[in-house]
PyMOL Python script that loads the backbone (N, CA, C, O; Angstrom):
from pymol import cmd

cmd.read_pdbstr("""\
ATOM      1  N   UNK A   1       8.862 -20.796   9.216  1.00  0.00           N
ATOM      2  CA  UNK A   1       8.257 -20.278  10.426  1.00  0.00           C
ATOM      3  C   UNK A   1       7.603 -18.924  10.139  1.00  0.00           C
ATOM      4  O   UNK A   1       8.237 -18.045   9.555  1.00  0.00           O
ATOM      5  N   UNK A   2       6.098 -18.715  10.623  1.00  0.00           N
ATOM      6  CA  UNK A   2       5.597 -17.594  10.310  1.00  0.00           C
ATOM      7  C   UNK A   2       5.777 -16.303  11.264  1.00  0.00           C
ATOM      8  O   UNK A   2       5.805 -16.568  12.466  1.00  0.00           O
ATOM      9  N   UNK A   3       5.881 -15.186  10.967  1.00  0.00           N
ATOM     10  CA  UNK A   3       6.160 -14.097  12.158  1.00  0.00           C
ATOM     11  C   UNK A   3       5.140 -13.793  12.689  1.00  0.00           C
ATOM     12  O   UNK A   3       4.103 -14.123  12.115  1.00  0.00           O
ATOM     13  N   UNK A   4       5.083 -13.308  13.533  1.00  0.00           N
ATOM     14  CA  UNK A   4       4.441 -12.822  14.199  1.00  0.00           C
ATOM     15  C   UNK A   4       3.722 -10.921  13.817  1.00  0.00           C
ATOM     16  O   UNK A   4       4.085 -10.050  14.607  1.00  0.00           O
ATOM     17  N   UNK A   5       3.031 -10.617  12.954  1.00  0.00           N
ATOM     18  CA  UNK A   5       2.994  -9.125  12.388  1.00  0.00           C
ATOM     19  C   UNK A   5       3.097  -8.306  13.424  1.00  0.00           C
ATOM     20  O   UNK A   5       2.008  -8.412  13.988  1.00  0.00           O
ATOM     21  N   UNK A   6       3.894  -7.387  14.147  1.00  0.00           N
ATOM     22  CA  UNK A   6       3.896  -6.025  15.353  1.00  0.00           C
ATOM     23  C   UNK A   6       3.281  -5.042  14.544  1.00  0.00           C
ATOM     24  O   UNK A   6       2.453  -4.401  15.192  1.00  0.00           O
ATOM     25  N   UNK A   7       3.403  -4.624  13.147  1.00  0.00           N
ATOM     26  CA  UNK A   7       2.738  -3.141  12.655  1.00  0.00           C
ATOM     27  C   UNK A   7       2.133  -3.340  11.299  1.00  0.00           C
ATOM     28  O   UNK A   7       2.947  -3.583  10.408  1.00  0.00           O
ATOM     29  N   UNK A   8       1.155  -3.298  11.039  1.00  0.00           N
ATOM     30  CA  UNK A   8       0.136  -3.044   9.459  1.00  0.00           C
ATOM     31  C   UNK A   8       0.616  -1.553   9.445  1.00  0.00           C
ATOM     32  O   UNK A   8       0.633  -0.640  10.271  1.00  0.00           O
ATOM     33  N   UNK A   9       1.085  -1.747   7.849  1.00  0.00           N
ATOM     34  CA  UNK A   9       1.136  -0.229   7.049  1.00  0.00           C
ATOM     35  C   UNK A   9       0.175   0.060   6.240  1.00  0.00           C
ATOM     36  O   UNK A   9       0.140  -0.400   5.099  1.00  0.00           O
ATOM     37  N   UNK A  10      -0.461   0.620   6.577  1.00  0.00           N
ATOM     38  CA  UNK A  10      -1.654   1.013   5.342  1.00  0.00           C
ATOM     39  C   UNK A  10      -1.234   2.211   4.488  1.00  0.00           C
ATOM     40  O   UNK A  10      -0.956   3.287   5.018  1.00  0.00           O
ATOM     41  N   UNK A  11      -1.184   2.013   3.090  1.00  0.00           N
ATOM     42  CA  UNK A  11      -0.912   2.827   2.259  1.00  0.00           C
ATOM     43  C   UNK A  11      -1.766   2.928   0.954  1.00  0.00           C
ATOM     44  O   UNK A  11      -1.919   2.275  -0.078  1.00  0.00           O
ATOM     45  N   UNK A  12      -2.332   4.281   1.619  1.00  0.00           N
ATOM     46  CA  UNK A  12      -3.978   4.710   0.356  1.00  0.00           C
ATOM     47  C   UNK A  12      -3.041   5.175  -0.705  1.00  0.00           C
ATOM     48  O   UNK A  12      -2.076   5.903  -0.471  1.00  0.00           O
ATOM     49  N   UNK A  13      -3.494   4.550  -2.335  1.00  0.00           N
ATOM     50  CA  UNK A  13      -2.421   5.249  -3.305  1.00  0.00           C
ATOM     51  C   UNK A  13      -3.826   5.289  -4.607  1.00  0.00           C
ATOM     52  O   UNK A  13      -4.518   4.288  -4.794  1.00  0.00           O
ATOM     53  N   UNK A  14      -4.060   6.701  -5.451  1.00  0.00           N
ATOM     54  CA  UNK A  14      -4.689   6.738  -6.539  1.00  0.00           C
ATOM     55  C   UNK A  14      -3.563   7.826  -6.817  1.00  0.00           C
ATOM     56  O   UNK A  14      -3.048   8.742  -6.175  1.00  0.00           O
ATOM     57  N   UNK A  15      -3.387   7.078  -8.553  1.00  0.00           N
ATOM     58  CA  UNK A  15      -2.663   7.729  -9.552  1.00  0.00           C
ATOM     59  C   UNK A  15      -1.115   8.619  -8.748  1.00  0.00           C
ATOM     60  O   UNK A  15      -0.837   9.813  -8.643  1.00  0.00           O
ATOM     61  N   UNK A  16      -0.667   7.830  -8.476  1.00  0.00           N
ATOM     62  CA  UNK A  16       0.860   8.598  -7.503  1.00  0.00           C
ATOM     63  C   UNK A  16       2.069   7.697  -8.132  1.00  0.00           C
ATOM     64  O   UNK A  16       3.078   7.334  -7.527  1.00  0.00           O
ATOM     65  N   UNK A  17       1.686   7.389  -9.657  1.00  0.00           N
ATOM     66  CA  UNK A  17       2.892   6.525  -9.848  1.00  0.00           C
ATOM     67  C   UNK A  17       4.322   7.578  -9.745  1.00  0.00           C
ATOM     68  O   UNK A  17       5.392   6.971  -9.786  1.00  0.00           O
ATOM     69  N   UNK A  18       4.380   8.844  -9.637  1.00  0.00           N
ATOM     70  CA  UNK A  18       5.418   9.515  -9.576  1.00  0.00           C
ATOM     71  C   UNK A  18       6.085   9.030  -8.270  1.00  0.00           C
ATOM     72  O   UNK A  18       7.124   8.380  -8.385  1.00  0.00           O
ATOM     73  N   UNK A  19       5.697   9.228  -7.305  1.00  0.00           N
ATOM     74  CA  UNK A  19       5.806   8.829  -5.844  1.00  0.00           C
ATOM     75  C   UNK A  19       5.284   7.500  -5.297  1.00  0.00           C
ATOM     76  O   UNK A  19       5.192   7.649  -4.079  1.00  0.00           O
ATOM     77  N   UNK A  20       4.919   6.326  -5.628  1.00  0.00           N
ATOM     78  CA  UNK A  20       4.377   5.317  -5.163  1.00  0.00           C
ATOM     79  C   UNK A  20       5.854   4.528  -4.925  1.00  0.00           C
ATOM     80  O   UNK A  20       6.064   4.000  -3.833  1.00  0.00           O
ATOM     81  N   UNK A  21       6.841   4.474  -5.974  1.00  0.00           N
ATOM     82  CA  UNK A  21       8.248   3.429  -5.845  1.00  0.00           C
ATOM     83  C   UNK A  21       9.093   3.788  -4.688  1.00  0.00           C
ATOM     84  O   UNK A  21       9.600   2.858  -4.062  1.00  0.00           O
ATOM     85  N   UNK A  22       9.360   5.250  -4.239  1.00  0.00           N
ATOM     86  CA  UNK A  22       9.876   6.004  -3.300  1.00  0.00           C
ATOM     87  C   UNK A  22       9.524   6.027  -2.400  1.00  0.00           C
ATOM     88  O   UNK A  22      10.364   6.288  -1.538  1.00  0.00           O
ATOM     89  N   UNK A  23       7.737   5.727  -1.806  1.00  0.00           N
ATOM     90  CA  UNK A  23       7.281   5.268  -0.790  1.00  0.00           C
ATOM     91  C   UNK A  23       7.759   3.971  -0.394  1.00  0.00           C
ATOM     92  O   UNK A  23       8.446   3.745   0.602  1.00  0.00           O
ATOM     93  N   UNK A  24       7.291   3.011  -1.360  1.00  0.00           N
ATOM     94  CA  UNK A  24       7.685   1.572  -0.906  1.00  0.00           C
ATOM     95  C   UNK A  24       9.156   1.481  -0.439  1.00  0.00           C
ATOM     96  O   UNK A  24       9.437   1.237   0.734  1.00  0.00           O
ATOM     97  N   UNK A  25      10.146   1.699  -1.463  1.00  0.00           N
ATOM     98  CA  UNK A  25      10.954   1.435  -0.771  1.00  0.00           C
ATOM     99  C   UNK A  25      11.460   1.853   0.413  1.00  0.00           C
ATOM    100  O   UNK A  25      12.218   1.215   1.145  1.00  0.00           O
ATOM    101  N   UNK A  26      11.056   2.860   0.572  1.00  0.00           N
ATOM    102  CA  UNK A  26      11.018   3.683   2.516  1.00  0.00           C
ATOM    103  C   UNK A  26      10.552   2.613   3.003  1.00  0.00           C
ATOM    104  O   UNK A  26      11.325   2.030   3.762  1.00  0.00           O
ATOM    105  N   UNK A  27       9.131   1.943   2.766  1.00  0.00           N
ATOM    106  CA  UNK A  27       9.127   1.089   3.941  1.00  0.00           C
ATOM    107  C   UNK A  27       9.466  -0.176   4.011  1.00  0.00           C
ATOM    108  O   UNK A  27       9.255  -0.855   5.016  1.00  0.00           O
ATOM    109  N   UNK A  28      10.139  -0.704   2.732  1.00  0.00           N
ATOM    110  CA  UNK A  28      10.476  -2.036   2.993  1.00  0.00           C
ATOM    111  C   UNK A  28      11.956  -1.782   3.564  1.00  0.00           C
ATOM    112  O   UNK A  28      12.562  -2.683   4.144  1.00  0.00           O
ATOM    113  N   UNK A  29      12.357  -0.845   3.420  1.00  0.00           N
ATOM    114  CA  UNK A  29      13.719  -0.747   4.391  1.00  0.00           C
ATOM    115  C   UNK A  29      13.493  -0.232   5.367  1.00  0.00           C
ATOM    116  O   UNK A  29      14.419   0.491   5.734  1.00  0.00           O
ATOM    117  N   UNK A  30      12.363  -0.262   6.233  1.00  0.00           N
ATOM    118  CA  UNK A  30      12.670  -0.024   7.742  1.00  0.00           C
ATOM    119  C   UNK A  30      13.021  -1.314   8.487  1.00  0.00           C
ATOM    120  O   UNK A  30      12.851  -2.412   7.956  1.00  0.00           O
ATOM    121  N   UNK A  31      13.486  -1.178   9.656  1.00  0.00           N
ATOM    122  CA  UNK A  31      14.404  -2.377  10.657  1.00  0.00           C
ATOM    123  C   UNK A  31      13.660  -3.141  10.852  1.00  0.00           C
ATOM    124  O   UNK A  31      13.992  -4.298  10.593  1.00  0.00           O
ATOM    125  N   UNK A  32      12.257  -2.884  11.415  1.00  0.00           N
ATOM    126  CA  UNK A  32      11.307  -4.379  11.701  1.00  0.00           C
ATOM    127  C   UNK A  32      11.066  -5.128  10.497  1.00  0.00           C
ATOM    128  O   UNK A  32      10.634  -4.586   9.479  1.00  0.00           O
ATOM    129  N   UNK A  33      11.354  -6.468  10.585  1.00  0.00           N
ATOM    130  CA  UNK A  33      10.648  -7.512   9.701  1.00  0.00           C
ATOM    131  C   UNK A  33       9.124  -7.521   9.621  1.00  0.00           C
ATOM    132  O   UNK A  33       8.379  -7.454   8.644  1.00  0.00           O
ATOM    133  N   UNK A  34       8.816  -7.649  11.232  1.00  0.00           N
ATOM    134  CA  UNK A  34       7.394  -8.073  11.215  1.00  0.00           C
ATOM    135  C   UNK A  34       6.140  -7.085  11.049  1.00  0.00           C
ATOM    136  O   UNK A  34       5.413  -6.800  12.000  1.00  0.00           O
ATOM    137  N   UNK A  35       5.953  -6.584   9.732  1.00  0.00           N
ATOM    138  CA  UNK A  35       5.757  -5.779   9.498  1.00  0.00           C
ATOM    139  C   UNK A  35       4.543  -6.059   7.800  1.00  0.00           C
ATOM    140  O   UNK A  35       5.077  -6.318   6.722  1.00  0.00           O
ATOM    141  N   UNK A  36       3.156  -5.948   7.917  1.00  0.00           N
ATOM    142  CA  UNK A  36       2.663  -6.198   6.835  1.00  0.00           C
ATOM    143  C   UNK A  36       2.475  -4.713   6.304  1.00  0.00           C
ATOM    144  O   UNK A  36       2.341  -3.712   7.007  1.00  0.00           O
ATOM    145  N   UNK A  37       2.496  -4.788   4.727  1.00  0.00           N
ATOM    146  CA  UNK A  37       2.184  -3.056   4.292  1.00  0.00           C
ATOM    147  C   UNK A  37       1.417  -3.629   3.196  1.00  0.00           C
ATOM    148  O   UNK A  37       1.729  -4.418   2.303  1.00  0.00           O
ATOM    149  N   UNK A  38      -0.032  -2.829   3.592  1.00  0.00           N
ATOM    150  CA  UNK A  38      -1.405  -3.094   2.860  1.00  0.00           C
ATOM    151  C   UNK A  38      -1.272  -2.218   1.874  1.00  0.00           C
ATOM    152  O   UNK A  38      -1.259  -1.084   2.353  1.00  0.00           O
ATOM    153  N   UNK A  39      -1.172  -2.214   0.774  1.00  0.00           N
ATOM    154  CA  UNK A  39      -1.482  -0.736  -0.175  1.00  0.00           C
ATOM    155  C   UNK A  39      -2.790  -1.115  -1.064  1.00  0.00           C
ATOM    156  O   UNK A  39      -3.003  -2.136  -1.718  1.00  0.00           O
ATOM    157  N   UNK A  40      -3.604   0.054  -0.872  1.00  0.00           N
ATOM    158  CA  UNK A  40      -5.013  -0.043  -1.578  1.00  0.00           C
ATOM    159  C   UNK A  40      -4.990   1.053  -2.920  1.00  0.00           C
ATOM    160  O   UNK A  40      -4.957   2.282  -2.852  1.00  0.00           O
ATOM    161  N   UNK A  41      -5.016   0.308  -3.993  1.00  0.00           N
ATOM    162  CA  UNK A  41      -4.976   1.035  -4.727  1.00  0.00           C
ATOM    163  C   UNK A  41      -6.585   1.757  -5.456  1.00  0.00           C
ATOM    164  O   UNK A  41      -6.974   1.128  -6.441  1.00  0.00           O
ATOM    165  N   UNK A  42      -7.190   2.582  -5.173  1.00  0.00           N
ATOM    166  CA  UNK A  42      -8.227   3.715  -5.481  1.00  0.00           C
ATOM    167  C   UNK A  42      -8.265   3.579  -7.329  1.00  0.00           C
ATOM    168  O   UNK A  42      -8.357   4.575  -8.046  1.00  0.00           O
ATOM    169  N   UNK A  43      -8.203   2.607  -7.693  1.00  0.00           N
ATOM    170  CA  UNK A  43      -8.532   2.811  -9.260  1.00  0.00           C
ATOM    171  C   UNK A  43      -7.721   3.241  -9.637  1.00  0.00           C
ATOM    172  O   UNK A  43      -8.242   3.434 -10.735  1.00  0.00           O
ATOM    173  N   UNK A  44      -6.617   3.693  -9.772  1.00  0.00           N
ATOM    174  CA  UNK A  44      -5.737   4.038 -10.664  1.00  0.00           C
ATOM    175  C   UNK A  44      -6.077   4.118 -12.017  1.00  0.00           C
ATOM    176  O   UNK A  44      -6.830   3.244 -12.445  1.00  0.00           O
ATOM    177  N   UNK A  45      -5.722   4.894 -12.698  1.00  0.00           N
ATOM    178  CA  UNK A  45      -5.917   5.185 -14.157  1.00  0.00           C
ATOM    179  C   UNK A  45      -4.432   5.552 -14.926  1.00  0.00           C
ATOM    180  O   UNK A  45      -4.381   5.708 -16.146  1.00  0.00           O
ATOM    181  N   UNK A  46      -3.206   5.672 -14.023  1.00  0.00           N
ATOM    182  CA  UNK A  46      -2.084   5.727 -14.447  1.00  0.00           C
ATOM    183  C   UNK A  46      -1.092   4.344 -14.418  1.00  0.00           C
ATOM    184  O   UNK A  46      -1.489   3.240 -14.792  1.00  0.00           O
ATOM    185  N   UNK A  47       0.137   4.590 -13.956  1.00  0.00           N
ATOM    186  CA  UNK A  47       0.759   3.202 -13.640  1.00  0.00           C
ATOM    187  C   UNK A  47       1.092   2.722 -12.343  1.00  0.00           C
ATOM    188  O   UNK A  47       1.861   1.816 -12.024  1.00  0.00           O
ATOM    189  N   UNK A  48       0.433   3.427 -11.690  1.00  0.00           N
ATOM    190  CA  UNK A  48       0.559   2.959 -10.276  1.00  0.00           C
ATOM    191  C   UNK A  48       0.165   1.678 -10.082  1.00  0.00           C
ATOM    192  O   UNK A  48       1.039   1.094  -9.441  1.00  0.00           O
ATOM    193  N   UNK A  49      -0.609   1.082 -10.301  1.00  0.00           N
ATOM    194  CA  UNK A  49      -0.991  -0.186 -10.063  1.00  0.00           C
ATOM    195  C   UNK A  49       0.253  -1.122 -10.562  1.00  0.00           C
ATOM    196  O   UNK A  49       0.742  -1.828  -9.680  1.00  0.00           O
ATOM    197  N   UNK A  50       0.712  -1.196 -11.612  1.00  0.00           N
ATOM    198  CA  UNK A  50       2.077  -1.832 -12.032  1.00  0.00           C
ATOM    199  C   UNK A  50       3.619  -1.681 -11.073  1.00  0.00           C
ATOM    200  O   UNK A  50       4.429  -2.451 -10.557  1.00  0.00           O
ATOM    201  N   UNK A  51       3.444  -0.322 -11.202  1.00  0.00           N
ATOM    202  CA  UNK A  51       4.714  -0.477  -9.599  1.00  0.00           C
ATOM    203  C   UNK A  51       4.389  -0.885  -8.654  1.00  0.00           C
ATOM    204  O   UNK A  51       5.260  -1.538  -8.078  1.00  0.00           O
ATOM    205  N   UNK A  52       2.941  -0.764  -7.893  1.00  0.00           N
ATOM    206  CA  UNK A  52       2.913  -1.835  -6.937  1.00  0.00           C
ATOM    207  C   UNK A  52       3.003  -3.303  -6.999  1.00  0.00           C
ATOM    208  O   UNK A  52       3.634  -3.898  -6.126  1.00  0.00           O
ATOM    209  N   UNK A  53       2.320  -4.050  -8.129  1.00  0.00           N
ATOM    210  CA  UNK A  53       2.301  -4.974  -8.885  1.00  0.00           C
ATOM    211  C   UNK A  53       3.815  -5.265  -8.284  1.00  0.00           C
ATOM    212  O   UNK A  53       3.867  -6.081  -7.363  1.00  0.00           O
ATOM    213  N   UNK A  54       4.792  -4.788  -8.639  1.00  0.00           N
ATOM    214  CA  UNK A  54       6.597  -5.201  -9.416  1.00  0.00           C
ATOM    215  C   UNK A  54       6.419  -5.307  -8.015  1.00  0.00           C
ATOM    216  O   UNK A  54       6.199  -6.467  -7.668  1.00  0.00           O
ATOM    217  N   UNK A  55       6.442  -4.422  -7.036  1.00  0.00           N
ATOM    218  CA  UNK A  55       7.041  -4.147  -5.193  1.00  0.00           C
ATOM    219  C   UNK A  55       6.330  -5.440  -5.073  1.00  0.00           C
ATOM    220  O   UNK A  55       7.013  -6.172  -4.357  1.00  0.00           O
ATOM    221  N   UNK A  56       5.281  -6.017  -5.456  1.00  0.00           N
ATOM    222  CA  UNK A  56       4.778  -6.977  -4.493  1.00  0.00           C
ATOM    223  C   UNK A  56       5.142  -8.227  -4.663  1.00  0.00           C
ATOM    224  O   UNK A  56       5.013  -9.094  -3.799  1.00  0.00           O
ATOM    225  N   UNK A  57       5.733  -8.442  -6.053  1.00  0.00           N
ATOM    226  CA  UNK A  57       6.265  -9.723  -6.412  1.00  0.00           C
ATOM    227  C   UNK A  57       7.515  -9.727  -6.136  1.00  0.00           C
ATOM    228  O   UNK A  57       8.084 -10.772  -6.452  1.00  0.00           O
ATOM    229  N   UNK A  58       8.369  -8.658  -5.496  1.00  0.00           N
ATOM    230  CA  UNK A  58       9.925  -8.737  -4.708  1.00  0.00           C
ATOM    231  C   UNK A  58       9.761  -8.722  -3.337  1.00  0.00           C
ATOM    232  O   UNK A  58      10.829  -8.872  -2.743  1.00  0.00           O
ATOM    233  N   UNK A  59       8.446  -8.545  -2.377  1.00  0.00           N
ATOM    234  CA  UNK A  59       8.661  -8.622  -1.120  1.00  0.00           C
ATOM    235  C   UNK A  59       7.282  -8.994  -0.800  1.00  0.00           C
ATOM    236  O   UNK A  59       6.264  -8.331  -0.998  1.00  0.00           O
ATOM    237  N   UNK A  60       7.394 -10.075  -0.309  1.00  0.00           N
ATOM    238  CA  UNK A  60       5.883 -11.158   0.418  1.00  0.00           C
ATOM    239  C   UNK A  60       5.052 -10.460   1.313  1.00  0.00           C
ATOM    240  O   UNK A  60       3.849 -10.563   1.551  1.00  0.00           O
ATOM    241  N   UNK A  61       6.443  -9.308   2.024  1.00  0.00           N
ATOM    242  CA  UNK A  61       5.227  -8.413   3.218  1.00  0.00           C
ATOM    243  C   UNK A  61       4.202  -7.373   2.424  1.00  0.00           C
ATOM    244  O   UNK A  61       3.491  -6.637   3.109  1.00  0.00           O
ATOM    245  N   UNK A  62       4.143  -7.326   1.222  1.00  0.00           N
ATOM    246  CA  UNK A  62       3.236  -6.202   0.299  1.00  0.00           C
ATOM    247  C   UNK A  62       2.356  -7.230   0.053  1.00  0.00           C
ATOM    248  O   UNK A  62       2.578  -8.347  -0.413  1.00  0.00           O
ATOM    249  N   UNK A  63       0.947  -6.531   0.557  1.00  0.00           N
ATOM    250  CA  UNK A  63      -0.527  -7.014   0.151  1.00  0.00           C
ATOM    251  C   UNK A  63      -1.074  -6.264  -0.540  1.00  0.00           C
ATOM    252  O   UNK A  63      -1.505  -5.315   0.115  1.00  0.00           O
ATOM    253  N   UNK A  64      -1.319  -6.192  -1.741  1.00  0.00           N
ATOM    254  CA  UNK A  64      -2.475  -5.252  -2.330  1.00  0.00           C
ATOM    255  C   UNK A  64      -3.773  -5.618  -2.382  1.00  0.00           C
ATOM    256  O   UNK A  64      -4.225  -6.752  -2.541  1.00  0.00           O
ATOM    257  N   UNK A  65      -4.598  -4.153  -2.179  1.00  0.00           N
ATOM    258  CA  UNK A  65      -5.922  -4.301  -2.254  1.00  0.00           C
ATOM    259  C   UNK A  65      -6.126  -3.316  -3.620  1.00  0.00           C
ATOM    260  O   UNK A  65      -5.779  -2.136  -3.553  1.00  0.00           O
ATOM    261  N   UNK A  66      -6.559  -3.729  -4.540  1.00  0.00           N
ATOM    262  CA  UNK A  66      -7.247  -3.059  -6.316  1.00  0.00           C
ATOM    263  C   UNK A  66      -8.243  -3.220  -6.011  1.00  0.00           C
ATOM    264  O   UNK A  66      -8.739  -4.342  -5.906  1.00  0.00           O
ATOM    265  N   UNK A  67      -9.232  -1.435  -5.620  1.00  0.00           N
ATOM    266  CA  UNK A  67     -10.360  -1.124  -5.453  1.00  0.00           C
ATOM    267  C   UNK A  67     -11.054  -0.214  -6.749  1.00  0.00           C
ATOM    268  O   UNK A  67     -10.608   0.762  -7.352  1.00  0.00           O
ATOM    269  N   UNK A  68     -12.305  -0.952  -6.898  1.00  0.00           N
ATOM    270  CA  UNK A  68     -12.361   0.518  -8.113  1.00  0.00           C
ATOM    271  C   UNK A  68     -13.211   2.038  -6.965  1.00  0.00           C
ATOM    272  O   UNK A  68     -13.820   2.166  -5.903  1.00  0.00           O
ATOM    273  N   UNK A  69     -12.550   3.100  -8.417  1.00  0.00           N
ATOM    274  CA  UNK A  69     -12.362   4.203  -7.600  1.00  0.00           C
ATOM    275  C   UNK A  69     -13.374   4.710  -7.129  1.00  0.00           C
ATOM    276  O   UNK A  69     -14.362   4.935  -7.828  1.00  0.00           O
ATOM    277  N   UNK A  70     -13.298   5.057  -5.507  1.00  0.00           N
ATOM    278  CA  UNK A  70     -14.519   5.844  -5.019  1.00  0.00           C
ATOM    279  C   UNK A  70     -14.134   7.035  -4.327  1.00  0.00           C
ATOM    280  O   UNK A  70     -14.908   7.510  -3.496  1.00  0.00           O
ATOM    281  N   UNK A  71     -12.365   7.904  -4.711  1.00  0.00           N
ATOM    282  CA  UNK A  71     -12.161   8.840  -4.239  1.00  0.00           C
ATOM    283  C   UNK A  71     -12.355   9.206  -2.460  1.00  0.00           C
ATOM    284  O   UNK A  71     -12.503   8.148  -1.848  1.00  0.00           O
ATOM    285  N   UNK A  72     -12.381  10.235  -1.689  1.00  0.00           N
ATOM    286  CA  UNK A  72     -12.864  10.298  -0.270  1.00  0.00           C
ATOM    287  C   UNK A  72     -13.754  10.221   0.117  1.00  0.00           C
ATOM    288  O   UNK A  72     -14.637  10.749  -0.560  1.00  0.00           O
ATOM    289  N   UNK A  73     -14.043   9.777   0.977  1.00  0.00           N
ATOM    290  CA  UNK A  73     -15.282   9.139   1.707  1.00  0.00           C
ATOM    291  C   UNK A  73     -15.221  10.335   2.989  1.00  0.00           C
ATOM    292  O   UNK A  73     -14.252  10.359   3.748  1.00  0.00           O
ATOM    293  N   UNK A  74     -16.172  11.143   3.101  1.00  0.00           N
ATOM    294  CA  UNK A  74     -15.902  11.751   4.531  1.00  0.00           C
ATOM    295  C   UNK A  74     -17.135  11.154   5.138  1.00  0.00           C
ATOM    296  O   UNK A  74     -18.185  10.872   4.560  1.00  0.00           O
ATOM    297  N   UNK A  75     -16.861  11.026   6.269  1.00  0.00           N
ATOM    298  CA  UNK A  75     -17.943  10.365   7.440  1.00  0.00           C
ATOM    299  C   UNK A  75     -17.820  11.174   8.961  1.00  0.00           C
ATOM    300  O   UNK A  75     -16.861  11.296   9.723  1.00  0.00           O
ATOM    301  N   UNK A  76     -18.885  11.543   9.023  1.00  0.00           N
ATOM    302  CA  UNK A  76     -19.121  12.375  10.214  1.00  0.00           C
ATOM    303  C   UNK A  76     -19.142  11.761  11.386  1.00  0.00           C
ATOM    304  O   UNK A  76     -19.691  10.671  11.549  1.00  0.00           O
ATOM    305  N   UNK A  77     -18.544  12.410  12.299  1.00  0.00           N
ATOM    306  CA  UNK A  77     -17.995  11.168  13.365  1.00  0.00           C
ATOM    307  C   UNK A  77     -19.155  11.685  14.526  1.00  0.00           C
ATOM    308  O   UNK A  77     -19.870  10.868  15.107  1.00  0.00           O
ATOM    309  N   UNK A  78     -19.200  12.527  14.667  1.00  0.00           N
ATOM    310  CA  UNK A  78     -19.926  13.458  15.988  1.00  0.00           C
ATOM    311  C   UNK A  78     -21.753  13.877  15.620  1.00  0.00           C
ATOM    312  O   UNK A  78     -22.274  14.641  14.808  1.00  0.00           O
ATOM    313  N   UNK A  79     -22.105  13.284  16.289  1.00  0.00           N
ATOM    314  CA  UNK A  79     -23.410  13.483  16.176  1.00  0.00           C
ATOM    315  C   UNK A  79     -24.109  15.659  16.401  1.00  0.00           C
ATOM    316  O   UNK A  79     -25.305  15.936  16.310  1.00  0.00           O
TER     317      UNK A  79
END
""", "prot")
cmd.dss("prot")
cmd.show_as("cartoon", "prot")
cmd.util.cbc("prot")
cmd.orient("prot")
C-alpha cells in the first residue's frame, strides 16, 4: 500500500560530506512516515554523493537528484 506523502524535504547538498550523514539521519528519524526527502546534490567533487548514495539504498523515502554544479542562482524577485 502506497502512502500518502504530507511533507517533501528538500535538501540542497555540494561537497558537505562532513555533515551530509548527520543530516540524514535527523531526518529519517523524525515521527512522520509520510514523508519524501529530495536531496540534490550540486556536483559534488568530494564524497558526498556516496553517503547519499549508501542513505538511499537503506531508506526508499530518499530521492536523489545528481546535478552538475551550478553553485547559487540568485533571482530577483521584485521588479
Amino acid at each position: 500500500m502506497n502512502k500518502t506523502i504530507k511533507v517533501s524535504i528538500l535538501i540542497p547538498a555540494y561537497n558537505v560530506e562532513a555533515y551530509i550523514d548527520e543530516c540524514l539521519i535527523s531526518v529519517r528519524q523524525q515521527t512522520l512516515d509520510e514523508v519524501e526527502i529530495i536531496v540534490a546534490d550540486d556536483g559534488s567533487t568530494d564524497a558526498t554523493l556516496q553517503h547519499i548514495e549508501r542513505h538511499a539504498a537503506m531508506d526508499a523515502r530518499i530521492r536523489l537528484l545528481h546535478l552538475p554544479h551550478r553553485g547559487f542562482t540568485y533571482t530577483k524577485c521584485f521588479a
